[in-house]
N, C-alpha and C positions, 0 to 999 in steps of 0.2 A: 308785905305789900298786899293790900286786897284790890280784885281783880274783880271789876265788878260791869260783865256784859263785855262788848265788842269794844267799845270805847278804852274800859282798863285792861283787856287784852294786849291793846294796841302799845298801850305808855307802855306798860311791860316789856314786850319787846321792843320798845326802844330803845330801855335802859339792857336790857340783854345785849343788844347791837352793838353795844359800845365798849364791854367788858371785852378785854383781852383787845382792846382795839390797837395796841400801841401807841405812838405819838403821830400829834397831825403832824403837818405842812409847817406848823410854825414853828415846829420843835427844831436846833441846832444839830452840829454837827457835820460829818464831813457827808457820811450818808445822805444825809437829811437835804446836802447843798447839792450831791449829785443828782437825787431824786426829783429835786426843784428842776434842774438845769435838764434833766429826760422830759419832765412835763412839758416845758416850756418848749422843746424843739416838737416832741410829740403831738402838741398839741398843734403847731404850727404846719409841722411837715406830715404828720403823721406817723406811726410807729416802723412800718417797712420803711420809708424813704429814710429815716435818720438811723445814721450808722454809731456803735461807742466811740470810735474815736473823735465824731464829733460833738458828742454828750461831754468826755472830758477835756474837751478845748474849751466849750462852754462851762465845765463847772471848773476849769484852772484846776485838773489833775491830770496826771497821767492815766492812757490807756490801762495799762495794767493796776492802776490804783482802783481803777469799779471794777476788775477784774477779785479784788481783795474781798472788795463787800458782797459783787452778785456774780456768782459763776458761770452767768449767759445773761445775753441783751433780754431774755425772755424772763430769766428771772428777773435783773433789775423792770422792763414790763412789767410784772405784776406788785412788785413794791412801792411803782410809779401807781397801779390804778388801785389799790388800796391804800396809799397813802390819801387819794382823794377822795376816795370812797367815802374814807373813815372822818376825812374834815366833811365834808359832805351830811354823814350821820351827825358830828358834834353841833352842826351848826341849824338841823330841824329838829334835836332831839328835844330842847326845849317847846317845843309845838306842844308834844304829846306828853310831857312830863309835868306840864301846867294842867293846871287845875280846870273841868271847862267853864267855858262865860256864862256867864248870866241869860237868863233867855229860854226862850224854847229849842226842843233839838234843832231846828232851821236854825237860832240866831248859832247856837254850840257850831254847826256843825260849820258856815258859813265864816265865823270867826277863826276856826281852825285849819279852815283850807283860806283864807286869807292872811294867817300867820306862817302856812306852809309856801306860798308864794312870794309871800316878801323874803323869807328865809332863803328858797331858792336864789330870787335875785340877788340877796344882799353877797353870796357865797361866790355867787358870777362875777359880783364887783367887784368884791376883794380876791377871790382867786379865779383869774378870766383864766389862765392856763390850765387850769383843773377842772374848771366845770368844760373846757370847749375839751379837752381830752376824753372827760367822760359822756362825752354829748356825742363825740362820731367814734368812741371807741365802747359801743354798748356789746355785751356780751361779747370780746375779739377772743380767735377764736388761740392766743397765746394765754390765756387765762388758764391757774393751777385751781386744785379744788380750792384751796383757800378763799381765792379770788372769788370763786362762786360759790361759798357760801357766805362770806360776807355781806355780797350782793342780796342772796335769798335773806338776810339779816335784817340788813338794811331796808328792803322792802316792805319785811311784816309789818311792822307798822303802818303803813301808808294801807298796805290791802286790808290790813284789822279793820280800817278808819273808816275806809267806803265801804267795805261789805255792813259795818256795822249802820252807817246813813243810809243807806240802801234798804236796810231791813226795817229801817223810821218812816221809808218813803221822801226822805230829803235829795238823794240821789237820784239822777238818772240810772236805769236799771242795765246799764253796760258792764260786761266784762271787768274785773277791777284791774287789770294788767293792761287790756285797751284805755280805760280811761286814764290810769297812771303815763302811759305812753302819750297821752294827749295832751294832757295838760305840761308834763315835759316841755313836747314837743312845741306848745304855745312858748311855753318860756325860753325854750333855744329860739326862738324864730325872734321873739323880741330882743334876746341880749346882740343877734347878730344883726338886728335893723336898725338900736343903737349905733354899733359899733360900723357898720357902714354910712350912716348918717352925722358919725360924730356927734350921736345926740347923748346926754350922760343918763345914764338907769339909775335915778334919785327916786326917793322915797313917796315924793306925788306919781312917778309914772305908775311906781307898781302898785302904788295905790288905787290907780285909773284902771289897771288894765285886769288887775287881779280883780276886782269888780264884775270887768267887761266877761272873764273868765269864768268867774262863778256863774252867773248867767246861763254858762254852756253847758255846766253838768248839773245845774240842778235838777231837781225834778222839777216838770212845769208848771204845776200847782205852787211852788216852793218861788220858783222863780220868776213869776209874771209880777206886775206889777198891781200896786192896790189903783183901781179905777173906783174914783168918786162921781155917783150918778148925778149927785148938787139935784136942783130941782129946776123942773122945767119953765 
């Protein structure tokens, strides 16, 4: 693979990210149905409020059957938040494993962080359990090394991406952990004003918003608008 500046850094570790990933969220199995059914209470009650034996009421096993696969609620916790993790990674690794768009570093870099927000959303749609568990369960503090270093994994890319738009001048010159946290943070505020709205997160919203988004971190040269003086 050649690695060519901040940009092939980035794809790089995306595809690192995902080696040894194990199987998503979509993969079978009895594991795989307990895991779903921790997310889904997790995400709703949160990780202290829900106890195993109401994990396996919900996944239609016995107590002692997730006693088989995870030898504490903390273990199965962290096979719960890397299992989301890791769909998580599979579903923006494509962002950074594409080839960039056509255009100047603005259009690259703006196309990239609007394929990373639709990806975000699309992940909300189809797994709302897992993106809302890993949305109020960010660094918890039942997390193993594994867990945190997936995490640091799963990141690199994103922080390769802006440090590298940053050093183009296409970024605003924030923090890359502040501004990862921010633009999250946009995208948790809109999947849960959706979802209090009953409004559906389709492909024009995030179209609209992830627009409205980019706007916030450009740099401002990057980001104003072209004003046509016409004549007087």
């Amino acid at each position: 693979m050649t690695v060519d500046g901040g940009d092939g850094m980035a794809r790089a570790a995306a595809l690192v990210a995902l080696q040894g990933a194990g199987a998503p969220l979509a993969a079978g199995g009895r594991a795989a149905g307990i895991i779903e059914a921790a997310l889904a209470l997790f995400a709703q009650r949160g990780f202290d409020a829900t106890s195993v034996p109401e994990i396996a009421a919900a996944a239609k096993v016995g107590t002692g059957t997730i006693y088989r696969y995870f030898d504490t609620k903390e273990a199965l916790g962290n096979a719960a938040w890397q299992a989301a993790k890791r769909s998580l990674a599979l579903a923006i690794a494509p962002v950074f494993t594409a080839p960039p768009a056509p255009g100047t570093p603005a259009d690259q870099c703006r196309a990239r962080f609007m394929g990373l927000w639709k990806a975000g959303g699309t992940f909300a749609r189809e797994w709302p359990a897992a993106f809302h568990f890993l949305e109020f369960h960010h660094e918890p503090r039942f997390l193993d090394r594994q867990s945190l270093r997936l995490s640091e994994q799963m990141m690199a890319p994103i922080h390769g991406w802006i440090a590298d738009a940053q050093a183009k001048g296409v970024m605003v010159p924030l923090h890359g952990e502040a501004l990862a946290a921010l633009v999250w943070g946009a995208l948790g505020g809109l999947v849960r004003h959706t979802v209090m709205m009953n409004q559906p997160l389709d492909d024009r919203l995030l179209e609209e918003t992830g627009a409205a988004q980019w706007h916030a971190v450009a740099a401002p040269a990057v980001s104003a608008p072209v004003v046509s003086l016409g004549t007087a």
